[in-house]
C-alpha positions in Angstrom: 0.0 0.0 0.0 1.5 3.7 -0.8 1.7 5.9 1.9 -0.2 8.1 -0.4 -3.1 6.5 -0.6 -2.8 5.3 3.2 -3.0 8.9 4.1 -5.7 10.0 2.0 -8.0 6.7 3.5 -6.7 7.6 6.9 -7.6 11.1 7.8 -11.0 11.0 5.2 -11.7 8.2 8.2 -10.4 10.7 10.7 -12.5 13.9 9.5 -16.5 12.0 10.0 -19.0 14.4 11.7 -19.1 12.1 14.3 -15.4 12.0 15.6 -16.6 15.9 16.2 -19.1 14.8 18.5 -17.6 12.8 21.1 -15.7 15.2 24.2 -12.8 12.9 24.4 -11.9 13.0 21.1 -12.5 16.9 20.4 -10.0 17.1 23.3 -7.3 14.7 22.3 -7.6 13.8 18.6 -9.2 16.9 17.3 -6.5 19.5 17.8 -3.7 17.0 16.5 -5.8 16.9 13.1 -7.0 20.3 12.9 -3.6 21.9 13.1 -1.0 21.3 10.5 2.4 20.5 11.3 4.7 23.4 10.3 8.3 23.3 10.8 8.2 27.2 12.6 5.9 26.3 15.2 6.4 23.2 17.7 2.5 21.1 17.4 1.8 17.9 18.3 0.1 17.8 14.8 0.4 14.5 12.5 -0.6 16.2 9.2 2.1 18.6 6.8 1.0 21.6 5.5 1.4 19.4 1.9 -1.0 16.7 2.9 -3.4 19.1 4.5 -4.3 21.0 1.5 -4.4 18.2 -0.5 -6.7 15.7 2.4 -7.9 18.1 5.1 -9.2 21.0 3.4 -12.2 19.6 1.2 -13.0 17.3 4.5 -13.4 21.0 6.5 -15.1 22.5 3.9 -17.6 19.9 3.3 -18.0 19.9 7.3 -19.2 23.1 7.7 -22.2 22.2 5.9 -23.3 20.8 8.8 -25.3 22.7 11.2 -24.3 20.9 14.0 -22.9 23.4 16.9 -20.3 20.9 18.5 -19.1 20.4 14.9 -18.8 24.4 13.9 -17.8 25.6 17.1 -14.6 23.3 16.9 -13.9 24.0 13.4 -14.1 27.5 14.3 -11.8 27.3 17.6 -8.9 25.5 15.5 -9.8 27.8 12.3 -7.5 30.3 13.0 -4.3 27.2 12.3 -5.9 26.4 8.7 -7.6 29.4 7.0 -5.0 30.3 5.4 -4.7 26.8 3.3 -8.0 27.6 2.3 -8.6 28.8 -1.0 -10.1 32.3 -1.1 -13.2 32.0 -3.1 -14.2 28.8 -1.2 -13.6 31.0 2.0 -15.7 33.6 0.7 -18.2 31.5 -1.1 -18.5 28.2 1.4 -17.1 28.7 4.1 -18.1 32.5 5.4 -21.8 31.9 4.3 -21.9 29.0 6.4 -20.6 30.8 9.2 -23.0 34.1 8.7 -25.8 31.3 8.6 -25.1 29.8 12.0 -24.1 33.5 13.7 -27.8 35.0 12.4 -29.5 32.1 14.2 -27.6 32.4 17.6 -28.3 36.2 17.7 -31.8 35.4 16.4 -32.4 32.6 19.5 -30.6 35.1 21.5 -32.8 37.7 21.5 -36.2 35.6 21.0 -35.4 34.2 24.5 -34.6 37.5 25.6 -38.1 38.8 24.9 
C-alpha cells in the first residue's frame, strides 16, 4: 500500500461528523488533526501543510455544511491554524456563508429568548 493512498484513506476516516461529537476526542484527537504540522511552530500535529491542503481541506469545507454546533464551534476554535490553506473563493463563497448562517441564528435565538 503507498503511503499516499494510506493517508488520504486515513484522515477521510479521521474527518466523519461524528469524531466531532464525542468530548474525548475533540479534546485529544481533534486539535492533533486540525492543526498542521509546520516546521516554525512546535505542534503535536500529525498532518504537513502538503498533505493538508491536498486531504484536510475539502474534509473541512464539506463539514461546515453541517449545522451541528459541537461540529462548527470546533472548526471555528482551530480555524485560525488552517484558513490560510484555504482557497479564497471557497472562503468567501463556502465557508463564510456558512458561518454568517449559524451567527444570524444564535443572535436570532438570542434575542427571542430575551423577549
Amino acid at each position: 500500500m503507498s503511503p499516499e493512498y494510506f493517508n488520504e484513506v486515513l484522515i477521510r476516516r479521521l474527518f466523519v461528523p461524528f469524531m466531532f461529537l464525542c468530548l474525548s476526542t475533540r479534546s485529544k484527537l481533534i486539535p492533533r488533526l486540525l492543526t498542521p504540522k509546520t516546521d516554525e511552530i512546535e505542534t503535536n500535529s500529525w498532518i504537513s501543510i502538503d498533505k493538508y491542503r491536498t486531504y484536510v481541506i475539502p474534509l473541512l469545507v464539506d463539514l461546515f455544511s453541517y449545522h451541528v454546533t459541537c461540529i462548527r464551534e470546533t472548526l471555528l476554535e482551530y480555524f485560525n491554524s488552517y484558513w490560510h490553506l484555504i482557497d479564497k473563493t471557497i472562503l468567501i463563497n463556502i465557508i463564510l456563508p456558512q458561518v454568517k448562517i449559524d451567527f444570524n441564528i444564535k443572535i436570532e435565538l438570542l434575542f427571542n429568548s430575551s423577549s
